[in-house]
BALO-210285 format. One record per residue (C-alpha): residue number from 1; chain; x, y, z. Coordinates in pm, 1 decimal, always signed. Each point is the difference from the previous one (the first is absolute). Layout:
<pts>
NUM:A:X:Y:Z
...
</pts>
This chain:
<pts>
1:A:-11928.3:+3642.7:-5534.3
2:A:+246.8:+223.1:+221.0
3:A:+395.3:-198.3:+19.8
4:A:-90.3:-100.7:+346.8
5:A:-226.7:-238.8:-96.8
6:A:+139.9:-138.4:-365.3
7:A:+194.1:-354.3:-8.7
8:A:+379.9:+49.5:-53.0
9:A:-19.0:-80.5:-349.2
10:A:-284.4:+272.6:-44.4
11:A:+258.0:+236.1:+217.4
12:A:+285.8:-100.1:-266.4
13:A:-209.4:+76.3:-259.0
14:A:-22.5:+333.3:+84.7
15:A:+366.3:+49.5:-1.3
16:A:+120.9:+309.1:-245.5
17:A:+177.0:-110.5:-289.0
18:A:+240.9:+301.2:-13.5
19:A:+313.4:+59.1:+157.7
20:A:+39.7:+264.9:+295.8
21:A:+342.6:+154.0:+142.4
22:A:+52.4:+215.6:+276.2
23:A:+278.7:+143.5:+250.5
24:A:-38.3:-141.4:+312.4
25:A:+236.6:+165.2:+226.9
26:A:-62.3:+339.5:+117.8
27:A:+25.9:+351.9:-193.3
28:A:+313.7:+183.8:+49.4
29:A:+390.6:-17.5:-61.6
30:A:+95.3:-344.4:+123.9
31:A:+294.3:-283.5:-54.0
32:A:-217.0:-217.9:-163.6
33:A:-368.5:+5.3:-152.3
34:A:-218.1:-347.4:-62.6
35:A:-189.1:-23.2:-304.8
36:A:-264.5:-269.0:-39.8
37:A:-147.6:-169.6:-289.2
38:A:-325.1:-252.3:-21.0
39:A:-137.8:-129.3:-296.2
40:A:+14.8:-239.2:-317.4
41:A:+279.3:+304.4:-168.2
42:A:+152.1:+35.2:+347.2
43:A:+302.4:-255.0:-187.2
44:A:-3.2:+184.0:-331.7
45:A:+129.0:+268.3:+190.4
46:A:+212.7:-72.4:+216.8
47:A:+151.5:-180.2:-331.6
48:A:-24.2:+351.7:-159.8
49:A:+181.0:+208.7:+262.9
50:A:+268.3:-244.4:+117.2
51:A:+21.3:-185.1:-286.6
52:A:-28.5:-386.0:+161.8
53:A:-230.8:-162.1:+235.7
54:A:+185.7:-86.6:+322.3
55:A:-20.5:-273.9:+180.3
56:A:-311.6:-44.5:+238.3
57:A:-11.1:+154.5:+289.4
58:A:+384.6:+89.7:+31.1
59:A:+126.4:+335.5:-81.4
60:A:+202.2:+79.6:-310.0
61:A:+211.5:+353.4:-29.2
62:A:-127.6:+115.4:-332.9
63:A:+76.2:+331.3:-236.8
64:A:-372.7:+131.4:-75.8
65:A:-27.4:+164.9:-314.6
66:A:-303.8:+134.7:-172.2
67:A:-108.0:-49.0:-364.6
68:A:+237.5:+168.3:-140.5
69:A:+251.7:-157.1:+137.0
70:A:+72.0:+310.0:+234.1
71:A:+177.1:-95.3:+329.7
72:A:-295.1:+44.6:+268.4
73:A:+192.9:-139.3:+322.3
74:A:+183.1:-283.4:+197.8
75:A:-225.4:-190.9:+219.3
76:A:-98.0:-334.3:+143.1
77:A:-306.3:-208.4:-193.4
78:A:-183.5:-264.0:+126.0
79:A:-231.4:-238.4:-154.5
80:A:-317.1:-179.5:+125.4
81:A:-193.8:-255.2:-276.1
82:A:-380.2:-100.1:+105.2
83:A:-108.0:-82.7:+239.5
84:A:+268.0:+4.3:+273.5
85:A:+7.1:+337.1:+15.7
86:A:-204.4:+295.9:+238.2
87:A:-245.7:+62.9:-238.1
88:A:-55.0:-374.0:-172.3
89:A:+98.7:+207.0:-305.7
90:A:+339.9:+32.4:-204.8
91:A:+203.8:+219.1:+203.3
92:A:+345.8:+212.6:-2.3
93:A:+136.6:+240.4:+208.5
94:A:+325.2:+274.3:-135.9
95:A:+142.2:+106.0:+307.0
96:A:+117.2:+335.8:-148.9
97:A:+190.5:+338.3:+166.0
98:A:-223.7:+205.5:+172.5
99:A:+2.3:+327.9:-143.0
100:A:-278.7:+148.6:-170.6
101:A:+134.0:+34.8:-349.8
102:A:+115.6:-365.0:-5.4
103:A:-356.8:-124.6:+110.3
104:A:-176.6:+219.3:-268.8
105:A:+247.0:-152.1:-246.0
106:A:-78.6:-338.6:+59.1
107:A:-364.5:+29.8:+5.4
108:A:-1.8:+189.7:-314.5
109:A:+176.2:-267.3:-150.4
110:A:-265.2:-278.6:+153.8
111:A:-301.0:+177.3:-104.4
112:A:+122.5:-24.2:-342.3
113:A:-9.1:-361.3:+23.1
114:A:-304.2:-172.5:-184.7
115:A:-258.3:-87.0:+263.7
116:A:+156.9:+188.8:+291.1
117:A:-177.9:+291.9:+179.7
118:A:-3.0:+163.5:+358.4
119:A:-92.8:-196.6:+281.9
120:A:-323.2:+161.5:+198.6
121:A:+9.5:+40.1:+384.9
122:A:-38.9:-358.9:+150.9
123:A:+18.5:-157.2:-343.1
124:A:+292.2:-263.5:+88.2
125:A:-183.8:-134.9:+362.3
126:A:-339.7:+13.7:-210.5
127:A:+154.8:-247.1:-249.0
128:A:+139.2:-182.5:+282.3
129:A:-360.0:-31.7:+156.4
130:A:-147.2:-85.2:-381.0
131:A:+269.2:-313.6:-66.9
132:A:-55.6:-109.0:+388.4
133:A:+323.9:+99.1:+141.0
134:A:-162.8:+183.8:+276.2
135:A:-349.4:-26.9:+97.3
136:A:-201.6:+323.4:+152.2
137:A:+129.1:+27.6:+350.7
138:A:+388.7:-63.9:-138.4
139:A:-53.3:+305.6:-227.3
140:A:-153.7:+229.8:+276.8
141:A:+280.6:-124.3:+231.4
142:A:+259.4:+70.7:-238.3
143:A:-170.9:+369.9:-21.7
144:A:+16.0:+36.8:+395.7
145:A:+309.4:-116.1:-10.6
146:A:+127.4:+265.3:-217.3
147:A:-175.8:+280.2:+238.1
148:A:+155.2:-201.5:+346.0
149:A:+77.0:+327.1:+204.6
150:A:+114.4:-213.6:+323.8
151:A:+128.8:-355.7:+79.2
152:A:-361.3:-140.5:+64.6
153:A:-117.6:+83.6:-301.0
154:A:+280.9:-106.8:-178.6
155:A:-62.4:-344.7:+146.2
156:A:-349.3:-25.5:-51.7
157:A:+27.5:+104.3:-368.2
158:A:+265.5:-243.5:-63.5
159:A:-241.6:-312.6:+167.8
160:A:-242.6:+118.1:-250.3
161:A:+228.4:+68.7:-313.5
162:A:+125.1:-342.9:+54.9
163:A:-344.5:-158.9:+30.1
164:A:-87.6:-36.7:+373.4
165:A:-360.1:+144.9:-45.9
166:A:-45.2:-240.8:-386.2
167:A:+121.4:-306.1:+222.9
168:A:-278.7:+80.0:+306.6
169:A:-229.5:+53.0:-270.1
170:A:+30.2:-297.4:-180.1
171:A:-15.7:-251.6:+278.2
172:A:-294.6:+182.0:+94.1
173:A:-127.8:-45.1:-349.9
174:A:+146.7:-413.7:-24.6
175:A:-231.6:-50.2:+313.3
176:A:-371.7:+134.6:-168.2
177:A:+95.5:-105.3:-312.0
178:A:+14.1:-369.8:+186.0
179:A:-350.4:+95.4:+188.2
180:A:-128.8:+65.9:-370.0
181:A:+101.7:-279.0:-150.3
182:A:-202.1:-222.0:+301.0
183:A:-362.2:+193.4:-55.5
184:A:+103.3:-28.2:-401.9
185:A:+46.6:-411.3:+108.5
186:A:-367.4:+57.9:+182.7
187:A:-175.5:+172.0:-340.0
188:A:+172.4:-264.8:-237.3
189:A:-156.3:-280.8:+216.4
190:A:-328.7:+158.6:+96.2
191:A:-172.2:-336.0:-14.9
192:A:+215.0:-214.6:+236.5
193:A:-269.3:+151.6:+308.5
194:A:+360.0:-46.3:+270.8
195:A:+241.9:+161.9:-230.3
196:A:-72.9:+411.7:-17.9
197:A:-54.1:-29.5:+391.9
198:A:+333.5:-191.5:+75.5
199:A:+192.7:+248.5:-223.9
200:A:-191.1:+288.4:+96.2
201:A:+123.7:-110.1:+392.3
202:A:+364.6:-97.6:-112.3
203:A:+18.1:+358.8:-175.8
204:A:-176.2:+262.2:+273.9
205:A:+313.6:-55.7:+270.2
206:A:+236.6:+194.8:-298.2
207:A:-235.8:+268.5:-35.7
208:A:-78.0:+92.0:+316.4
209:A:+382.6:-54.3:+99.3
210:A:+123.5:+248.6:-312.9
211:A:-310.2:+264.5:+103.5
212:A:+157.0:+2.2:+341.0
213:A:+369.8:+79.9:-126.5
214:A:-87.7:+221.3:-245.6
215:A:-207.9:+185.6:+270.2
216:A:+301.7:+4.6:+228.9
217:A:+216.1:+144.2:-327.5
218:A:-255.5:+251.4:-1.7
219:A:-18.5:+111.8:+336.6
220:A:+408.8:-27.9:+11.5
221:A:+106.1:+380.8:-101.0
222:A:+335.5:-35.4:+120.2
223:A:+128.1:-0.7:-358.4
224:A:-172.2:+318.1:-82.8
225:A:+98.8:+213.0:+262.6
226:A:+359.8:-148.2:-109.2
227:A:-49.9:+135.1:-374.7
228:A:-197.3:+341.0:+16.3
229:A:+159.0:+101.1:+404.5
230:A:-162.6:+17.5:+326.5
231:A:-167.9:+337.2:-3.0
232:A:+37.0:+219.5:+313.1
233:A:-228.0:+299.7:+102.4
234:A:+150.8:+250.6:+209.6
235:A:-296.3:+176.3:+133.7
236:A:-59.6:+262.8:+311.5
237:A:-147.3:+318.0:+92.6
238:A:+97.9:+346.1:-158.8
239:A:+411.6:+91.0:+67.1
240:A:+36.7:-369.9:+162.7
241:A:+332.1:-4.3:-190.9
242:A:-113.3:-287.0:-275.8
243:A:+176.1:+189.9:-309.7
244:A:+356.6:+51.3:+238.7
245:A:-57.1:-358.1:+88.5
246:A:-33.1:-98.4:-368.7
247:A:+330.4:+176.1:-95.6
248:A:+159.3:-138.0:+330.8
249:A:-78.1:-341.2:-101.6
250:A:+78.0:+50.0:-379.8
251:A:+361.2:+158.7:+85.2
252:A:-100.4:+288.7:-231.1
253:A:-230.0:+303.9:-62.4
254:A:-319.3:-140.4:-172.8
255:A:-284.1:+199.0:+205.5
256:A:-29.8:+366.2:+53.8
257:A:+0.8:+65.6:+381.9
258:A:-161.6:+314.1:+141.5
259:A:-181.4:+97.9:+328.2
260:A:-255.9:+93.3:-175.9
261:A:-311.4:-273.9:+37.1
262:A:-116.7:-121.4:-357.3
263:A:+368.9:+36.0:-187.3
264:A:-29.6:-363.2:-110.7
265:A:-346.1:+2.3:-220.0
266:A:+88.9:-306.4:-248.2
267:A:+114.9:-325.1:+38.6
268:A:+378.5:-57.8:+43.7
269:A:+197.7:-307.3:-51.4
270:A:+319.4:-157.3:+16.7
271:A:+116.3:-334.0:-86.2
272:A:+315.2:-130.6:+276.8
273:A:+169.5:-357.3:-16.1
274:A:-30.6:-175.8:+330.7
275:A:+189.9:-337.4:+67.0
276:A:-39.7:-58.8:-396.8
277:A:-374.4:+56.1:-5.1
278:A:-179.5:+299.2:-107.3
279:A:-207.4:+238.6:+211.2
280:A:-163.2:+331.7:-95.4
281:A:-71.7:+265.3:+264.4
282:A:-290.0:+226.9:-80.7
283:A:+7.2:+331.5:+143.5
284:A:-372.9:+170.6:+43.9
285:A:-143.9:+278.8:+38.9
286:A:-105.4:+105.0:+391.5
287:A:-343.0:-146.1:+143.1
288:A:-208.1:+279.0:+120.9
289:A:-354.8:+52.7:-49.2
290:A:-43.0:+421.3:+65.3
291:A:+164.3:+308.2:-164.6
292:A:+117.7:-195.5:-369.1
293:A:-56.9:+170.1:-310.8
294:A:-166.7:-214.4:-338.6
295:A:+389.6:-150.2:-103.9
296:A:+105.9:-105.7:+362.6
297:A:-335.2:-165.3:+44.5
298:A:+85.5:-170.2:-341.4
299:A:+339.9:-82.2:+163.0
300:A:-168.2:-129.1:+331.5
301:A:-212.9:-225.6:-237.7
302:A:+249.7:-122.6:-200.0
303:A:+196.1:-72.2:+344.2
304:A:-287.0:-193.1:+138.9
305:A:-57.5:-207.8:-296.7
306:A:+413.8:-98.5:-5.7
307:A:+5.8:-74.2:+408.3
308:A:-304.8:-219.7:-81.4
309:A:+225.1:-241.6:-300.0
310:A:+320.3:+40.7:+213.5
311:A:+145.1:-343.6:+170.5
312:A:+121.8:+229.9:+281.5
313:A:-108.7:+323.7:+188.8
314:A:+305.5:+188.2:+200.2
315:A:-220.7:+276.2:+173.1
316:A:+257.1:+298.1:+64.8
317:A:-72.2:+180.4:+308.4
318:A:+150.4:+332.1:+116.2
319:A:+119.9:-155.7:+303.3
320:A:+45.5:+384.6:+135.4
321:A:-333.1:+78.6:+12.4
322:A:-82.9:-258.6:+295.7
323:A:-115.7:-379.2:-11.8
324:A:-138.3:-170.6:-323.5
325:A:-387.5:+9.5:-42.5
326:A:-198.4:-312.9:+132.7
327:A:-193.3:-2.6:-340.9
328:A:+104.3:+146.8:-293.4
329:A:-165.8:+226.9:-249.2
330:A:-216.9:-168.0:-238.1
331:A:+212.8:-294.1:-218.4
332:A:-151.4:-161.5:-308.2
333:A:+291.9:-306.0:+64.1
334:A:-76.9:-370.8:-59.9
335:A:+59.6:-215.4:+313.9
336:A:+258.2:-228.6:-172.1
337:A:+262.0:+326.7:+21.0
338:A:+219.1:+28.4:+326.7
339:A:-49.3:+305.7:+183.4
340:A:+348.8:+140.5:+114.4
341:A:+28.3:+320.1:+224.7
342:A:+269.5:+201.9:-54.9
343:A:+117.2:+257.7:+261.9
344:A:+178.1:+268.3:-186.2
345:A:+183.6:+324.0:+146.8
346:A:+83.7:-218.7:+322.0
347:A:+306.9:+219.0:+63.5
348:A:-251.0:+286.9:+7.3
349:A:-52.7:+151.8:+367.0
350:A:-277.4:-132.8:+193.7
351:A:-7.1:-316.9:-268.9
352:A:-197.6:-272.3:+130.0
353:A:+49.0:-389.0:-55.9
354:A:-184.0:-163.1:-241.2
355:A:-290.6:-171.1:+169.2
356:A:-378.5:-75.3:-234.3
357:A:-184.3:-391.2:+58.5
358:A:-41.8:+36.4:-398.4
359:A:+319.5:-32.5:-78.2
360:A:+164.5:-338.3:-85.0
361:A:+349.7:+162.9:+35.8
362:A:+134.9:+308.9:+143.8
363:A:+311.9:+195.6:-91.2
364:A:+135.4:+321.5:+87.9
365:A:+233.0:+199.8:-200.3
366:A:+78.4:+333.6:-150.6
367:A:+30.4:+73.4:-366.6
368:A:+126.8:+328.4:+74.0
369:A:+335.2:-159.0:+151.0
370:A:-35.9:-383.1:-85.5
371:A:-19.1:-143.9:+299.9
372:A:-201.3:-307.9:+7.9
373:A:+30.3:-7.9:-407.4
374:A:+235.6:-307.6:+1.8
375:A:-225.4:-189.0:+225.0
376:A:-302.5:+70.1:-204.1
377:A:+126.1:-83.9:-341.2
378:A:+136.3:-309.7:+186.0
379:A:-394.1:-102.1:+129.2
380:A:-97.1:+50.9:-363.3
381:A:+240.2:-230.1:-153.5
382:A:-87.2:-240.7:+273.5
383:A:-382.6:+29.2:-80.1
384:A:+55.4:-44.0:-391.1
385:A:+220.4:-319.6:+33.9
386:A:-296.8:-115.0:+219.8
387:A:-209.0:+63.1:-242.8
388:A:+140.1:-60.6:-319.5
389:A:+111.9:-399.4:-80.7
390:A:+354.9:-129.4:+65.9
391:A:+235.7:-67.2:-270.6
392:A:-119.5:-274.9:-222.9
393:A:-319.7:-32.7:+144.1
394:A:-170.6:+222.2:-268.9
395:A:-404.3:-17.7:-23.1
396:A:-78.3:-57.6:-374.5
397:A:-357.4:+244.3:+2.2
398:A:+202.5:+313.4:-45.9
399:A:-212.5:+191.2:-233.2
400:A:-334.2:+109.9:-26.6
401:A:-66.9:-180.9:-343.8
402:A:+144.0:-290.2:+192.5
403:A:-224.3:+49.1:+306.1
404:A:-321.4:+59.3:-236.1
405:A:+69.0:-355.7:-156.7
406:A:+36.2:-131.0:+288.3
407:A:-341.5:+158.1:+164.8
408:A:-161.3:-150.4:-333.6
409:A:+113.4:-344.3:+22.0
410:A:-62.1:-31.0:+339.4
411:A:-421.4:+151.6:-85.1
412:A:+24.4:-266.4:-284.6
413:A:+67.1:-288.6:+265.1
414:A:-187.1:+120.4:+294.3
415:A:-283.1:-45.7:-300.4
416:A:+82.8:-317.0:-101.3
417:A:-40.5:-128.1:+425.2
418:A:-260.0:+128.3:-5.5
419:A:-136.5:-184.0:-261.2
420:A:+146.5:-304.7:+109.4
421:A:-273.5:-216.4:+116.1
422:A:-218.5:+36.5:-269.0
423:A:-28.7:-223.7:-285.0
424:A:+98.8:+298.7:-280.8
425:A:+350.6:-95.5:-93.2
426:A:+14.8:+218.4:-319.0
427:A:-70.1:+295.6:+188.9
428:A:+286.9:-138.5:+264.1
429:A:+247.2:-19.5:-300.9
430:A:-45.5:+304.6:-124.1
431:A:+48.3:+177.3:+307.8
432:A:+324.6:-198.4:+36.3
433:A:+110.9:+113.6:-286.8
434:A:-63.7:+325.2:+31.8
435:A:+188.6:-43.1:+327.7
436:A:+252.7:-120.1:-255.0
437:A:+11.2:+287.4:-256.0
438:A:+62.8:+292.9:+294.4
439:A:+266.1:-256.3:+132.1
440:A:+182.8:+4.2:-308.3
441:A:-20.6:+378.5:-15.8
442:A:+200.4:+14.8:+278.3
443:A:+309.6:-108.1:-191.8
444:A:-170.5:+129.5:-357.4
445:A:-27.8:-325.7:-172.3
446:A:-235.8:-342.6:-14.7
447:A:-15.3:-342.6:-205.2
448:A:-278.5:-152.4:+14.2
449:A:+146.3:-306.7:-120.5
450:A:+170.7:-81.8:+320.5
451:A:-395.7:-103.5:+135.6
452:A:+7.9:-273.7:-285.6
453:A:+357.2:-87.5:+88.1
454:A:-81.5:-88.0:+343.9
455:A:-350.4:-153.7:-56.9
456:A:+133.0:-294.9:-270.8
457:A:+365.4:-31.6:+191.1
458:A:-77.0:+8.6:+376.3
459:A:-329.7:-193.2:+26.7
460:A:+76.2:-230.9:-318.9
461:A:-416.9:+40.3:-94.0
462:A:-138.1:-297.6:-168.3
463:A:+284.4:-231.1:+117.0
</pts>
């Protein structure tokens, strides 16, 4: 039985005994370095290094000193008893100097503390999770939050960190739990020939009402393109200009640019910050189907396959060489991604307007002299923020465990309608339940006491 799935006191149980310490704060010379503690000896020392327990959670400017009595550093301790404190543990924190010799002292002096040992990677959110500070989406919130590259994702971690995704989840789970409870109320009393049909009635509304959000949860992938970026193929004909475009649009040198056709053979890519929300531009390699050696056919591939996952398509065209084809070379592309045409070179002699019935937008430009650049990176932030969800208005189904849970409660309820009519409520239960379990995946924890708690309080059976 995984932690997912145990009742919190099975979860506690599982708690280590021992007591873990760590630096939090970066590596490096810095004013001031955080030190954490969790554990039953987390007290014992900070009683050992500073000599007194402060007072909880308010800072006291202590004198550290080791064992020996040697004089380690000055520095702020804090202390946090069980269980108001980040872990549910006995915390403390020594807010010490930053320098590396300082650091080293005071955790040579903590390991040497009975009970005390280093912290592993994680360690203080896992024991967070254990004790039910955080549940599952909290901790992997807290983890995006940590990696936020742009504003977006900074705000979508935080909803998470801070329990958006555990709240959806829950009333999600509060609402089957209450259709269970009605088919339990329709086993219990089997005999009375009205009851199991009048509760199975009463009870099929929820379901079908929570398959239908979860559904439009599922389909909702706002929230993802948010977190892991809008990906953007920039795809065209041999010597279009994609890789000068790339750099243009990046403000730097990333991809090689020659007149050569073929110079780009592998996959390219750059991550840029648009309007606080994250977009990667892939350069590939030229589409052409005649005179390509074994490893630019294995870049052409590889091309193909990333135009087909991309959410967008600019198609660079050497506007020089005359109008835009009125079908282009073979794409493997799904027909959810836009289809942009991009008219490169337009200060080129002879350069002809972009014109192709394909194309959803058209833009002309020239990476060579950026003209045109301003306006294009200005059509991409305006297609992201279209894309991606306002502020506070985060989707909760943001990763794929999250969207496999959701795919399996929603086959768990679509078979419990469908056995709906039929007189087998055990089997109806069960797949309820199982409904139930994947639910509570979602947010990595389930009691199955809270069915009792509603079945004796909220319908008052027997009275």
């Amino acid at each position: 039985m995984d932690a997912q799935q145990k009742t919190g006191t099975d979860v506690a149980a599982d708690v280590p005994r021992d007591t873990i310490a760590a630096v939090s704060t970066a590596s490096g010379r810095a004013a001031v370095a955080v030190i954490r503690l969790s554990g039953p000896a987390a007290g014992a020392a900070l009683m050992a290094l500073a000599g007194r327990l402060p007072e909880p959670r308010r800072a006291l400017l202590s004198t550290l000193r080791d064992a020996a009595g040697e004089h380690l550093d000055r520095a702020l301790v804090l202390w946090f008893p069980a269980p108001r404190s980040a872990t549910g543990e006995d915390m403390a924190e020594l807010h010490v100097h930053g320098g590396r010799a300082v650091i080293a002292a005071v955790l040579e002096a903590l390991w040497r503390v009975p009970g005390v040992r280093p912290a592993e990677a994680g360690e203080f959110t896992r024991r967070s999770f254990l004790n039910g500070k955080m549940d599952l989406g909290a901790v992997e919130g807290l983890a995006d939050l940590l990696a936020a590259e742009t504003e977006g994702q900074r705000r979508l971690a935080l909803a998470h960190a801070f329990g958006r995704l555990g709240e959806r989840v829950e009333a999600w789970r509060g609402r089957l739990i209450r259709a269970m409870a009605l088919i339990e109320a329709g086993i219990d009393f089997a005999e009375e020939e009205d009851v199991p049909r009048e509760v199975r009635a009463a009870a099929r509304p929820e379901v079908e009402a929570l398959r239908a959000e979860l559904a439009e949860a599922l389909a909702d992938r706002r929230g993802e393109l948010v977190r892991e970026g809008a990906s953007v193929a920039i795809a065209g004909l041999p010597n279009a200009g994609k890789s000068s475009l790339l750099n243009a649009l990046a403000a730097r040198d990333i991809a090689i640019v020659s007149d050569e056709p073929g110079t780009t053979r592998d996959i390219v890519e750059v991550a840029l910050d648009l309007g606080g929300r994250k977009l990667v531009l892939i350069d590939t390699a030229g589409l052409r189907d005649e005179g390509v050696g074994k490893v630019e056919a294995e870049g052409i591939r590889r091309a193909r396959a990333r135009i087909a996952a991309a959410d967008l398509v600019l198609w660079v065209h050497d506007a020089g060489t005359g109008a835009a084809p009125q079908a282009l070379p073979a794409m493997e592309r799904t027909g959810a991604a836009e289809l942009w045409l991009l008219a490169n070179k337009s200060d080129a002699p002879g350069a002809v307007s972009p014109e192709a019935p394909w194309a959803q937008r058209r833009l002309a430009l020239s990476a060579r002299t950026g003209a045109g650049i301003a306006d294009l990176t200005s059509a991409l932030a305006d297609w992201l923020a279209r894309r991606a969800p306002p502020a506070g208005e985060h989707p909760a189904l943001i990763r794929a465990r999250h969207r496999q849970a959701a795919q399996a409660v929603i086959e768990h309820l679509d078979a419990a309608l469908a056995r709906w009519e039929t007189q087998d409520e055990a089997m109806l239960a069960e797949e309820l339940r199982l409904a139930a379990n994947s639910l509570a995946r979602l947010a990595g924890r389930i009691d199955v006491e809270d069915l009792l708690d509603v079945v004796f309080r909220e319908f008052c059976i027997g009275k």
